[in-house]
N, CA, C and O atoms as a Tinker XYZ file with bonds, in Angstrom:
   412  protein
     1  N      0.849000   -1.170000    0.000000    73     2
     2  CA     0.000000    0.000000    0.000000    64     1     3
     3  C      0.896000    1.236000    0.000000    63     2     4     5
     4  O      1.758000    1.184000    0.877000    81     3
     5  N      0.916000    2.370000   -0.784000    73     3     6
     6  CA     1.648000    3.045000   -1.111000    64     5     7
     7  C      1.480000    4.188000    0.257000    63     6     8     9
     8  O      0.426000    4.055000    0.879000    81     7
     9  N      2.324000    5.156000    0.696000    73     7    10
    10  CA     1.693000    5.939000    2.141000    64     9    11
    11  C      0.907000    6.750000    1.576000    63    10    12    13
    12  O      0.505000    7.326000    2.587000    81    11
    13  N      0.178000    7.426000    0.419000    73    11    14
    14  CA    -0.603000    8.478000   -0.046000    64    13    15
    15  C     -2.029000    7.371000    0.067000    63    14    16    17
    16  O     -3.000000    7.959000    0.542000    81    15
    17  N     -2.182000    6.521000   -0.136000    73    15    18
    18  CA    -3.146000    5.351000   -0.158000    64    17    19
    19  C     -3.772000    5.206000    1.836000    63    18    20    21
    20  O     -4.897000    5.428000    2.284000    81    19
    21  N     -2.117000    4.628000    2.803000    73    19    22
    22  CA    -2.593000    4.365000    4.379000    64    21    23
    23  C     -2.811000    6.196000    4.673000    63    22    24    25
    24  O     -3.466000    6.547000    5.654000    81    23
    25  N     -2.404000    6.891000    4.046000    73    23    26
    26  CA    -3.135000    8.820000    5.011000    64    25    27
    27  C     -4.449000    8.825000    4.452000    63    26    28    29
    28  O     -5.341000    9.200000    5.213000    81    27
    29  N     -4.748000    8.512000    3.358000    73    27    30
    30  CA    -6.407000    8.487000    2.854000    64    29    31
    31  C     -7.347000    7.839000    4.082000    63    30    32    33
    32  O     -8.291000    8.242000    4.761000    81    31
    33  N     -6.482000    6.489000    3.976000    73    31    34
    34  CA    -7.244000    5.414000    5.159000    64    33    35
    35  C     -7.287000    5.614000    6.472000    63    34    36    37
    36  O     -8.061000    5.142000    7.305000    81    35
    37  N     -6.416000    6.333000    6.590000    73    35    38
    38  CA    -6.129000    6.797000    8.262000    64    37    39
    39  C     -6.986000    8.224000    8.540000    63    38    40    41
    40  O     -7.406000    8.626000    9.625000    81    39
    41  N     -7.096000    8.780000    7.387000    73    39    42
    42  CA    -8.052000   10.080000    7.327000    64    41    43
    43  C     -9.300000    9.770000    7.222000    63    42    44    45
    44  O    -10.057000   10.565000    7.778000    81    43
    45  N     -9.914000    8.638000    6.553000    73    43    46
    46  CA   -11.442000    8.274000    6.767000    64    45    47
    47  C    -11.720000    7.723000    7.762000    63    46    48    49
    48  O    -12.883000    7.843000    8.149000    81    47
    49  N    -10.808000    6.940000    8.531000    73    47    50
    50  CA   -10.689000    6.133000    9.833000    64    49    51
    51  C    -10.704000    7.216000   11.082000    63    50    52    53
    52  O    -11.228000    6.805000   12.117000    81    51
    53  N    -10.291000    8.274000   11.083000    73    51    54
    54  CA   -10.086000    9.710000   12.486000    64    53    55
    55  C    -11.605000   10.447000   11.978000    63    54    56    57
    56  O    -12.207000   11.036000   12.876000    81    55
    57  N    -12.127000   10.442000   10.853000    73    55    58
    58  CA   -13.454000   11.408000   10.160000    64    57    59
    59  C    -14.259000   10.326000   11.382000    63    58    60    61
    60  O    -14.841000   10.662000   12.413000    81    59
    61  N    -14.067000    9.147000   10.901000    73    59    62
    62  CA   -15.601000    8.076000   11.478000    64    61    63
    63  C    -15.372000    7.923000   12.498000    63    62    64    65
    64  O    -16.382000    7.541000   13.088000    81    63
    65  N    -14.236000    8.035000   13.352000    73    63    66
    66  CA   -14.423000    7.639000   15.102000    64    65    67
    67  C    -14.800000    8.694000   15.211000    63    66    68    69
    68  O    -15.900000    8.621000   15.758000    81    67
    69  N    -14.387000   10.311000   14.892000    73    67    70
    70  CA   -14.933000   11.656000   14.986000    64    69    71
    71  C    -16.511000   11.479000   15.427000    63    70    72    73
    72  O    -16.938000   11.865000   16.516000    81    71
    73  N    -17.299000   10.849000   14.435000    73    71    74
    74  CA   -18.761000   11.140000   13.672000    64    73    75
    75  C    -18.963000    9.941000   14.998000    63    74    76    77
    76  O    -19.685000   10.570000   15.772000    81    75
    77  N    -18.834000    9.254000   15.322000    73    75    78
    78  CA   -19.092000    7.927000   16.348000    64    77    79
    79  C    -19.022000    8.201000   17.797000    63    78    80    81
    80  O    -19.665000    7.618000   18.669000    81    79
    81  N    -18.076000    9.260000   17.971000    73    79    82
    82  CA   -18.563000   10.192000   19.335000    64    81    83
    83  C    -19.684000   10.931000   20.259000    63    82    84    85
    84  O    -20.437000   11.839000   19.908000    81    83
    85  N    -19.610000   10.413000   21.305000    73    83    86
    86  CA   -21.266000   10.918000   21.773000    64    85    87
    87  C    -21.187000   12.401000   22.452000    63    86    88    89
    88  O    -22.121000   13.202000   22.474000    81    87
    89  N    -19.413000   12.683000   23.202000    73    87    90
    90  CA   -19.519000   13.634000   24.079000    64    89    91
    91  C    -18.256000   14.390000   22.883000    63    90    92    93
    92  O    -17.379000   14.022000   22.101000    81    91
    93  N    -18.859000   15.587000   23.371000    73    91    94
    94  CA   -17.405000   16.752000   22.822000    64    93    95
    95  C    -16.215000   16.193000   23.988000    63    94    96    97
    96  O    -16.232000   15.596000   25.064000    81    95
    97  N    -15.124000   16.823000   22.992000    73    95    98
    98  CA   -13.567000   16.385000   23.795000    64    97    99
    99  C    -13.615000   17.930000   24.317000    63    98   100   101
   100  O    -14.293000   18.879000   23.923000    81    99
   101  N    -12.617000   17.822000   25.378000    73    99   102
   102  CA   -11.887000   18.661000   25.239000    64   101   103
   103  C    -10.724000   18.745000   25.737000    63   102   104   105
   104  O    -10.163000   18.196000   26.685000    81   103
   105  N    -10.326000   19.772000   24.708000    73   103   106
   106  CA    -8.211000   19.387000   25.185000    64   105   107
   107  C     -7.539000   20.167000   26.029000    63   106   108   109
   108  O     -7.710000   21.358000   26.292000    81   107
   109  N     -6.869000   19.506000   26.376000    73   107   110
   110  CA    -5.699000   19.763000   27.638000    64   109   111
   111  C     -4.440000   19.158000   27.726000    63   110   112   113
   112  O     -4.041000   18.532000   26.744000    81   111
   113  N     -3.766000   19.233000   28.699000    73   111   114
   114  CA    -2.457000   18.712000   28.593000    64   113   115
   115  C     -2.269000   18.785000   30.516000    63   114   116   117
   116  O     -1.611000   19.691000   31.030000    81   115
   117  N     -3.036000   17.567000   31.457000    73   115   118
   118  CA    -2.841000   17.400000   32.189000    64   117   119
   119  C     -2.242000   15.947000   33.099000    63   118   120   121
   120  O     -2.692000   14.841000   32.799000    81   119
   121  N     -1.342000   16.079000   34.062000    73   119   122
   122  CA    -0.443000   14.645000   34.535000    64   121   123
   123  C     -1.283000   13.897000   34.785000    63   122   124   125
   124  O     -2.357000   14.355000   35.173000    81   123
   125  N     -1.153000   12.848000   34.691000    73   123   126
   126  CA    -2.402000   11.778000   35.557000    64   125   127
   127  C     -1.626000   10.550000   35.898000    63   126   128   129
   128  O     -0.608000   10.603000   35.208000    81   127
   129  N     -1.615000    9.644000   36.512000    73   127   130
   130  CA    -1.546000    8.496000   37.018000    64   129   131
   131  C     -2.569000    7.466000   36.882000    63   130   132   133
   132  O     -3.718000    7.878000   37.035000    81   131
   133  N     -2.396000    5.946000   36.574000    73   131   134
   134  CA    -3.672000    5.427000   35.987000    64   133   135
   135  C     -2.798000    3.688000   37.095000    63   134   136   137
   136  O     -1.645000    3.538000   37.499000    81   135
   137  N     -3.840000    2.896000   37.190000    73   135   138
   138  CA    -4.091000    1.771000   37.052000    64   137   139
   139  C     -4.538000    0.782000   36.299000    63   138   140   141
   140  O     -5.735000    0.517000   36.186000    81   139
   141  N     -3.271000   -0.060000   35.522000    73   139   142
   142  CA    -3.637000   -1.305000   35.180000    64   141   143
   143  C     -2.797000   -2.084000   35.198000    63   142   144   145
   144  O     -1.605000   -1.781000   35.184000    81   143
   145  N     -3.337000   -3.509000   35.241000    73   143   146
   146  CA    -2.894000   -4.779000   35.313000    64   145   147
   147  C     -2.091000   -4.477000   36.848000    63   146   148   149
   148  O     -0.876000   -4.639000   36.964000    81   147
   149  N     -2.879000   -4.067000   37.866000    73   147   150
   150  CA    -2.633000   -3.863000   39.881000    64   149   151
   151  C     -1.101000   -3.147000   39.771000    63   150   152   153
   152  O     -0.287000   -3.154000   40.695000    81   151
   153  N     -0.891000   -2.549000   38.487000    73   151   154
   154  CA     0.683000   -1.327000   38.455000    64   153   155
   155  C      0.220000   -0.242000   38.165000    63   154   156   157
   156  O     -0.866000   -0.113000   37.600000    81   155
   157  N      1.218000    1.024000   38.620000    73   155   158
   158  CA     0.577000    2.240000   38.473000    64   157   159
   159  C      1.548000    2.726000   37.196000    63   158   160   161
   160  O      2.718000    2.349000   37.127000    81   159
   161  N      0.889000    3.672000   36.110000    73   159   162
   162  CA     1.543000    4.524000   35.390000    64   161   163
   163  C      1.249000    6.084000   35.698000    63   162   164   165
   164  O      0.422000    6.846000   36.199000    81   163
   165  N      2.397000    6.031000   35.104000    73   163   166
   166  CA     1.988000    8.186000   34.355000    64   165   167
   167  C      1.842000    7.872000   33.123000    63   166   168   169
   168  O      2.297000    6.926000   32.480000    81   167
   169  N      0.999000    8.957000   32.757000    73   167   170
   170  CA     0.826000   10.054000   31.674000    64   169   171
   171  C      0.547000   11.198000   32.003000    63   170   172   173
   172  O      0.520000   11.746000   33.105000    81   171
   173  N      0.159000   11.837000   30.148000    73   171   174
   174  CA    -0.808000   12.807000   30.503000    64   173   175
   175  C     -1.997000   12.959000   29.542000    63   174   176   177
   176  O     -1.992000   13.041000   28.314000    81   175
   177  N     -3.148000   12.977000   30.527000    73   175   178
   178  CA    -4.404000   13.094000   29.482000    64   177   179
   179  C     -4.509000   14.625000   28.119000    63   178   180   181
   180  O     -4.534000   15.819000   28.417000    81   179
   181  N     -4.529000   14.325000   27.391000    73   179   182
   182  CA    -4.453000   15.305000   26.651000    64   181   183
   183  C     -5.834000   15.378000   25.814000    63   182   184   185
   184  O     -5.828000   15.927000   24.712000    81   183
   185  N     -6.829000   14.910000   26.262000    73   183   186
   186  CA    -8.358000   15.188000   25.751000    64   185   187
   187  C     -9.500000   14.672000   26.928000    63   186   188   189
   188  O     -9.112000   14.089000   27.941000    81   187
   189  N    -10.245000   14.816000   26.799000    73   187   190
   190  CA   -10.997000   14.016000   27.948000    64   189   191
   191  C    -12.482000   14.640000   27.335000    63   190   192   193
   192  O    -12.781000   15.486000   26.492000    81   191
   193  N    -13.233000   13.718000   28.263000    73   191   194
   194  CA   -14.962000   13.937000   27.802000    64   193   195
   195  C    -15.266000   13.230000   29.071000    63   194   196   197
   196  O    -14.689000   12.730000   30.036000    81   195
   197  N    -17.000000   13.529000   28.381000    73   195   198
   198  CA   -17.767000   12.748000   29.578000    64   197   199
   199  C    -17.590000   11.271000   29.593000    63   198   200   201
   200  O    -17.733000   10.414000   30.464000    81   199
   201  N    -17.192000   11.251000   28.203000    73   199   202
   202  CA   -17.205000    9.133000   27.987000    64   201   203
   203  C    -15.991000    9.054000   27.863000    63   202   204   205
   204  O    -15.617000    7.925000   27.544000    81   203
   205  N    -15.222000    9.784000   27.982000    73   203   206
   206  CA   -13.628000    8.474000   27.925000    64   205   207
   207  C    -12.611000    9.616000   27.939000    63   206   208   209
   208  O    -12.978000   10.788000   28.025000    81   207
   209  N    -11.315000    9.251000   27.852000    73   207   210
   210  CA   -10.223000    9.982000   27.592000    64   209   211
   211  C     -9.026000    9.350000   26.674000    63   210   212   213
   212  O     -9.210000    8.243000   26.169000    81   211
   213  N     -7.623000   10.156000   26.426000    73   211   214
   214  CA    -6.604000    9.898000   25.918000    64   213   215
   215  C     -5.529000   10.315000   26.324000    63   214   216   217
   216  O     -5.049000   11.354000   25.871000    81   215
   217  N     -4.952000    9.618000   27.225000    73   215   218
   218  CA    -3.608000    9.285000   27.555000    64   217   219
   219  C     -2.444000    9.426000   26.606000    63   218   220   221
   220  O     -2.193000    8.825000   25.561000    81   219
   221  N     -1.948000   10.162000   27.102000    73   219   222
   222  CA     0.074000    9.762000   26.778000    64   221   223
   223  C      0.255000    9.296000   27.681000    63   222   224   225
   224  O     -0.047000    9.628000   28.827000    81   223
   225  N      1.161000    7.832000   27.009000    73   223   226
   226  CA     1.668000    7.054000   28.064000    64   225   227
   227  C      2.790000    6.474000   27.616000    63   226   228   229
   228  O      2.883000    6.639000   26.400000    81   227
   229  N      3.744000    5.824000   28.101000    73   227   230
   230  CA     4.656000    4.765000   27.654000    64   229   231
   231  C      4.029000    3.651000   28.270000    63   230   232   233
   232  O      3.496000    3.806000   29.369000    81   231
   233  N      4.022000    2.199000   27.522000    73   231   234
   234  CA     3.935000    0.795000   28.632000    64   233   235
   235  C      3.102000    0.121000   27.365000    63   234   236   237
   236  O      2.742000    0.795000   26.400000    81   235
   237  N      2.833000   -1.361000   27.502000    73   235   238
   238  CA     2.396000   -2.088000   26.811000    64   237   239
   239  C      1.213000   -2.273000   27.508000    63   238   240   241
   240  O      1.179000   -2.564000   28.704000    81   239
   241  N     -0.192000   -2.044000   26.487000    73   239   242
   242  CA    -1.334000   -2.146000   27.046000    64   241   243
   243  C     -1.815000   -2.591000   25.518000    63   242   244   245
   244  O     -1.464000   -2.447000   24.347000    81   243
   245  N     -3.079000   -3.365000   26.481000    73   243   246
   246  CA    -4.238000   -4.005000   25.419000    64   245   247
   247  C     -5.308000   -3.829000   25.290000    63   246   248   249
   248  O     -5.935000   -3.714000   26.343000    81   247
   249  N     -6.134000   -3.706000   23.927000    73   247   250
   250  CA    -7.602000   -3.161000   23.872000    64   249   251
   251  C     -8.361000   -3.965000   24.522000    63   250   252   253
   252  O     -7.900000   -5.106000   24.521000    81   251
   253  N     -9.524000   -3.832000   25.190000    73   251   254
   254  CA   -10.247000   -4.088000   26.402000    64   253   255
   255  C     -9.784000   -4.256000   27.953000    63   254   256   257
   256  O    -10.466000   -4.689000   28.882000    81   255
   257  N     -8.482000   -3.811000   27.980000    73   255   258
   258  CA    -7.607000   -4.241000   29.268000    64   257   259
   259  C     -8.349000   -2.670000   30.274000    63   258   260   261
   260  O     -8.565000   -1.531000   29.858000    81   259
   261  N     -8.500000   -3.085000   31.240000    73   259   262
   262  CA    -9.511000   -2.718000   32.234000    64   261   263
   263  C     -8.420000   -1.798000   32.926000    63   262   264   265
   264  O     -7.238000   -2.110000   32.780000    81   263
   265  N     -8.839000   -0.404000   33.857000    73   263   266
   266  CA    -7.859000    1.004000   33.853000    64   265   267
   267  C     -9.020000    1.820000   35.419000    63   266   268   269
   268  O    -10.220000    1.824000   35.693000    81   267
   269  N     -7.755000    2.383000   36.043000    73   267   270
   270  CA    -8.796000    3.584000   36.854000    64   269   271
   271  C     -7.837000    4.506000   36.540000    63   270   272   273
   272  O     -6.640000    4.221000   36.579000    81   271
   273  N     -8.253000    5.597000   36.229000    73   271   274
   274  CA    -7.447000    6.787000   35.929000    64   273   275
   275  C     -8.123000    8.009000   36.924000    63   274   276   277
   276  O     -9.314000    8.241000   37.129000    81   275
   277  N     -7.183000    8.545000   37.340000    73   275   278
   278  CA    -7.078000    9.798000   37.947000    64   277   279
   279  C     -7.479000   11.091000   37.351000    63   278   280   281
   280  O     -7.158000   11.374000   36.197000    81   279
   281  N     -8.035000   11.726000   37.953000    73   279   282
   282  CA    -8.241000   13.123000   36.923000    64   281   283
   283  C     -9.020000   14.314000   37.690000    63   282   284   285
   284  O     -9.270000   14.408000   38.892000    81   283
   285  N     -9.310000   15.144000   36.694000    73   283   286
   286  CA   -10.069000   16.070000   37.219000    64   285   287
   287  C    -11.767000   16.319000   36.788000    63   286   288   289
   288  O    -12.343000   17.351000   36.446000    81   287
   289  N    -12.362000   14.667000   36.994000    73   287   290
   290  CA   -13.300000   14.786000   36.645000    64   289   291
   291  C    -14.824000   15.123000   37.552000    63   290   292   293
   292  O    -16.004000   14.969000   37.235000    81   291
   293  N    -14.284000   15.552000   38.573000    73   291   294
   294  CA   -15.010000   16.107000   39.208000    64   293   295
   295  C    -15.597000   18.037000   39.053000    63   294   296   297
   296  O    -14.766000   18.896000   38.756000    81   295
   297  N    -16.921000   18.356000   39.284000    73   295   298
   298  CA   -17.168000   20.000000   38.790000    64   297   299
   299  C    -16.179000   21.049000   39.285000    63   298   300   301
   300  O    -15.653000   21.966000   38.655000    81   299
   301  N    -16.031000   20.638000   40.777000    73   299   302
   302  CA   -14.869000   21.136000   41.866000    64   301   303
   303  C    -13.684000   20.950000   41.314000    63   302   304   305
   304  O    -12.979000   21.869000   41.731000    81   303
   305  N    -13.037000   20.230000   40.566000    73   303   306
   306  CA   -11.983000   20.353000   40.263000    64   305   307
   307  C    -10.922000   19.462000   40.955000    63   306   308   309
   308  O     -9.703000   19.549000   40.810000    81   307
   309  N    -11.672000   18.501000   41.813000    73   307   310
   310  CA   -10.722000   18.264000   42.794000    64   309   311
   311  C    -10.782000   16.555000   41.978000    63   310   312   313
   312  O    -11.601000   16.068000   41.198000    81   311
   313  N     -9.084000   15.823000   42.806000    73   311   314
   314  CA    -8.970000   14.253000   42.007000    64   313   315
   315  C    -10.120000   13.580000   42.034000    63   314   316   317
   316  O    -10.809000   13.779000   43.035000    81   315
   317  N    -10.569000   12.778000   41.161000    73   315   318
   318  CA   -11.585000   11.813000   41.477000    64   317   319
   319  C    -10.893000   10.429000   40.247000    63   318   320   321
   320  O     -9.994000   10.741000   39.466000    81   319
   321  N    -11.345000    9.286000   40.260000    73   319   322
   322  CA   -11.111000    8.378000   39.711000    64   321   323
   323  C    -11.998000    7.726000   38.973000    63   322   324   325
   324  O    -13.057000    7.288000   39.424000    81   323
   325  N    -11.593000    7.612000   37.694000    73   323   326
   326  CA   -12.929000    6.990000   36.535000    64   325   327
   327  C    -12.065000    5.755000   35.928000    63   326   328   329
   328  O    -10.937000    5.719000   35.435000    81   327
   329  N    -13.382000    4.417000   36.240000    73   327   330
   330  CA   -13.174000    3.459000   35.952000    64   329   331
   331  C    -13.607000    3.079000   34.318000    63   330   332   333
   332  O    -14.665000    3.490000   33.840000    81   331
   333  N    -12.781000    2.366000   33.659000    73   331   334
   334  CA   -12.798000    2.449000   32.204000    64   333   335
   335  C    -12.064000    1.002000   31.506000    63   334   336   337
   336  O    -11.494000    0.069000   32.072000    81   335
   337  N    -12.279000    1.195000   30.372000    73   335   338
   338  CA   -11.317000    0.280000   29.641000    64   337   339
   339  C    -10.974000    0.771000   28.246000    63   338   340   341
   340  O    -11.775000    1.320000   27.489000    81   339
   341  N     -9.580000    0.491000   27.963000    73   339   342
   342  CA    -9.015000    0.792000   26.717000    64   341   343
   343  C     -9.242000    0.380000   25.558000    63   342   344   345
   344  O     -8.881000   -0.716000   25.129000    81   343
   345  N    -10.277000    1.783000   24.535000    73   343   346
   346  CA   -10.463000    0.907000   23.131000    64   345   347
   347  C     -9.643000    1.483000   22.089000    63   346   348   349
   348  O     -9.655000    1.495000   20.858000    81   347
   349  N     -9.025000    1.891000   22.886000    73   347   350
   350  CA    -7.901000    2.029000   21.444000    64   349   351
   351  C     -6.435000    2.739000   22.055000    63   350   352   353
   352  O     -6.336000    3.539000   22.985000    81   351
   353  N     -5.348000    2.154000   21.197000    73   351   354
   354  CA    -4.062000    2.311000   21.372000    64   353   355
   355  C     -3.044000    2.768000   20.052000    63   354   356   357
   356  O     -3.293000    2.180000   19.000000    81   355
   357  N     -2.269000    3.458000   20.034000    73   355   358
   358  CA    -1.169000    4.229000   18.926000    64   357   359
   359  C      0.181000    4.149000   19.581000    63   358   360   361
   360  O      0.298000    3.753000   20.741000    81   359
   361  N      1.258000    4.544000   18.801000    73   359   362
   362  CA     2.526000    4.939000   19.516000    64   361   363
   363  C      2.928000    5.414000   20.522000    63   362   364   365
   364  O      3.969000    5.158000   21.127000    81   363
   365  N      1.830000    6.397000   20.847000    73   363   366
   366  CA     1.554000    7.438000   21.692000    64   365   367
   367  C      1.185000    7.268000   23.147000    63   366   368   369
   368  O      1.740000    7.701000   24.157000    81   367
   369  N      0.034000    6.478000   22.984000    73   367   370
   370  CA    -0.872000    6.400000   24.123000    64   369   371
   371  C     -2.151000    5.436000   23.899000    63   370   372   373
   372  O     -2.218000    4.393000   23.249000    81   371
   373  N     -3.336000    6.245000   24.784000    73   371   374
   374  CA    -4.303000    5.030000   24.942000    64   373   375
   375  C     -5.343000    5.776000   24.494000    63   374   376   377
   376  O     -4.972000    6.857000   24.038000    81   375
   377  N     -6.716000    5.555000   24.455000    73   375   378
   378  CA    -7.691000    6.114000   24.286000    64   377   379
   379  C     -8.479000    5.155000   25.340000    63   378   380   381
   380  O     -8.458000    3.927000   25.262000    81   379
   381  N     -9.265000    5.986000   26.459000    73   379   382
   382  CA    -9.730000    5.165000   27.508000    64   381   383
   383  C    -11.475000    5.425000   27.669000    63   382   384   385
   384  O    -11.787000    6.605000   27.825000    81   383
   385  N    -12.577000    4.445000   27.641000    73   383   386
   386  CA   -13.985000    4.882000   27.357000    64   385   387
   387  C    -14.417000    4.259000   28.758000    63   386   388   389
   388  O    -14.314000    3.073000   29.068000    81   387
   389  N    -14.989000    5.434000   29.649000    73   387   390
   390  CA   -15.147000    5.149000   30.659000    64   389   391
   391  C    -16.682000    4.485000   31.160000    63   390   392   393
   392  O    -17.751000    4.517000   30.551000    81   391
   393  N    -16.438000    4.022000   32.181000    73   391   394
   394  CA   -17.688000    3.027000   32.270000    64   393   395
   395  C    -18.905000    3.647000   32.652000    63   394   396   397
   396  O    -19.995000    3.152000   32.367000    81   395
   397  N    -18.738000    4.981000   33.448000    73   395   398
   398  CA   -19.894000    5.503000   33.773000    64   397   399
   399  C    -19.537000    6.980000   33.296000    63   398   400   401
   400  O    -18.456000    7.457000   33.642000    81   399
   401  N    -20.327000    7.637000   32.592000    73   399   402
   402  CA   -19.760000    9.042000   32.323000    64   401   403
   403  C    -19.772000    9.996000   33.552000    63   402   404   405
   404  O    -20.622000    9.716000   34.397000    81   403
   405  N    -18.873000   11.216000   33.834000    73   403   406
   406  CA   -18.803000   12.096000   34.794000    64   405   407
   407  C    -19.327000   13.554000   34.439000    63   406   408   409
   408  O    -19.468000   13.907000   33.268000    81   407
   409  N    -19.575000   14.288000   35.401000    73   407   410
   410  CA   -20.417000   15.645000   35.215000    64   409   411
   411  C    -21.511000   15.215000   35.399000    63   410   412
   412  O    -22.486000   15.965000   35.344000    81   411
Protein backbone atom coordinates (compact mmCIF):
# COMPACT_ATOMS: atom_id res chain seq x y z
CA UNK A 1 0.00 0.00 0.00
CA UNK A 2 1.65 3.04 -1.11
CA UNK A 3 1.69 5.94 2.14
CA UNK A 4 -0.60 8.48 -0.05
CA UNK A 5 -3.15 5.35 -0.16
CA UNK A 6 -2.59 4.37 4.38
CA UNK A 7 -3.14 8.82 5.01
CA UNK A 8 -6.41 8.49 2.85
CA UNK A 9 -7.24 5.41 5.16
CA UNK A 10 -6.13 6.80 8.26
CA UNK A 11 -8.05 10.08 7.33
CA UNK A 12 -11.44 8.27 6.77
CA UNK A 13 -10.69 6.13 9.83
CA UNK A 14 -10.09 9.71 12.49
CA UNK A 15 -13.45 11.41 10.16
CA UNK A 16 -15.60 8.08 11.48
CA UNK A 17 -14.42 7.64 15.10
CA UNK A 18 -14.93 11.66 14.99
CA UNK A 19 -18.76 11.14 13.67
CA UNK A 20 -19.09 7.93 16.35
CA UNK A 21 -18.56 10.19 19.34
CA UNK A 22 -21.27 10.92 21.77
CA UNK A 23 -19.52 13.63 24.08
CA UNK A 24 -17.41 16.75 22.82
CA UNK A 25 -13.57 16.39 23.80
CA UNK A 26 -11.89 18.66 25.24
CA UNK A 27 -8.21 19.39 25.19
CA UNK A 28 -5.70 19.76 27.64
CA UNK A 29 -2.46 18.71 28.59
CA UNK A 30 -2.84 17.40 32.19
CA UNK A 31 -0.44 14.64 34.53
CA UNK A 32 -2.40 11.78 35.56
CA UNK A 33 -1.55 8.50 37.02
CA UNK A 34 -3.67 5.43 35.99
CA UNK A 35 -4.09 1.77 37.05
CA UNK A 36 -3.64 -1.31 35.18
CA UNK A 37 -2.89 -4.78 35.31
CA UNK A 38 -2.63 -3.86 39.88
CA UNK A 39 0.68 -1.33 38.45
CA UNK A 40 0.58 2.24 38.47
CA UNK A 41 1.54 4.52 35.39
CA UNK A 42 1.99 8.19 34.36
CA UNK A 43 0.83 10.05 31.67
CA UNK A 44 -0.81 12.81 30.50
CA UNK A 45 -4.40 13.09 29.48
CA UNK A 46 -4.45 15.30 26.65
CA UNK A 47 -8.36 15.19 25.75
CA UNK A 48 -11.00 14.02 27.95
CA UNK A 49 -14.96 13.94 27.80
CA UNK A 50 -17.77 12.75 29.58
CA UNK A 51 -17.21 9.13 27.99
CA UNK A 52 -13.63 8.47 27.92
CA UNK A 53 -10.22 9.98 27.59
CA UNK A 54 -6.60 9.90 25.92
CA UNK A 55 -3.61 9.29 27.55
CA UNK A 56 0.07 9.76 26.78
CA UNK A 57 1.67 7.05 28.06
CA UNK A 58 4.66 4.77 27.65
CA UNK A 59 3.94 0.79 28.63
CA UNK A 60 2.40 -2.09 26.81
CA UNK A 61 -1.33 -2.15 27.05
CA UNK A 62 -4.24 -4.00 25.42
CA UNK A 63 -7.60 -3.16 23.87
CA UNK A 64 -10.25 -4.09 26.40
CA UNK A 65 -7.61 -4.24 29.27
CA UNK A 66 -9.51 -2.72 32.23
CA UNK A 67 -7.86 1.00 33.85
CA UNK A 68 -8.80 3.58 36.85
CA UNK A 69 -7.45 6.79 35.93
CA UNK A 70 -7.08 9.80 37.95
CA UNK A 71 -8.24 13.12 36.92
CA UNK A 72 -10.07 16.07 37.22
CA UNK A 73 -13.30 14.79 36.64
CA UNK A 74 -15.01 16.11 39.21
CA UNK A 75 -17.17 20.00 38.79
CA UNK A 76 -14.87 21.14 41.87
CA UNK A 77 -11.98 20.35 40.26
CA UNK A 78 -10.72 18.26 42.79
CA UNK A 79 -8.97 14.25 42.01
CA UNK A 80 -11.58 11.81 41.48
CA UNK A 81 -11.11 8.38 39.71
CA UNK A 82 -12.93 6.99 36.54
CA UNK A 83 -13.17 3.46 35.95
CA UNK A 84 -12.80 2.45 32.20
CA UNK A 85 -11.32 0.28 29.64
CA UNK A 86 -9.01 0.79 26.72
CA UNK A 87 -10.46 0.91 23.13
CA UNK A 88 -7.90 2.03 21.44
CA UNK A 89 -4.06 2.31 21.37
CA UNK A 90 -1.17 4.23 18.93
CA UNK A 91 2.53 4.94 19.52
CA UNK A 92 1.55 7.44 21.69
CA UNK A 93 -0.87 6.40 24.12
CA UNK A 94 -4.30 5.03 24.94
CA UNK A 95 -7.69 6.11 24.29
CA UNK A 96 -9.73 5.17 27.51
CA UNK A 97 -13.98 4.88 27.36
CA UNK A 98 -15.15 5.15 30.66
CA UNK A 99 -17.69 3.03 32.27
CA UNK A 100 -19.89 5.50 33.77
CA UNK A 101 -19.76 9.04 32.32
CA UNK A 102 -18.80 12.10 34.79
CA UNK A 103 -20.42 15.64 35.21
Amino acid sequence: MSDQSREEKSEREEALAKECRLHERTCCSEETHFLAKKRLYEGKIKNISQGGTYIETDGYFTVGQEVTVAGPFENDGQESKQHGAIVRKDGRGIGVKFKKNFR
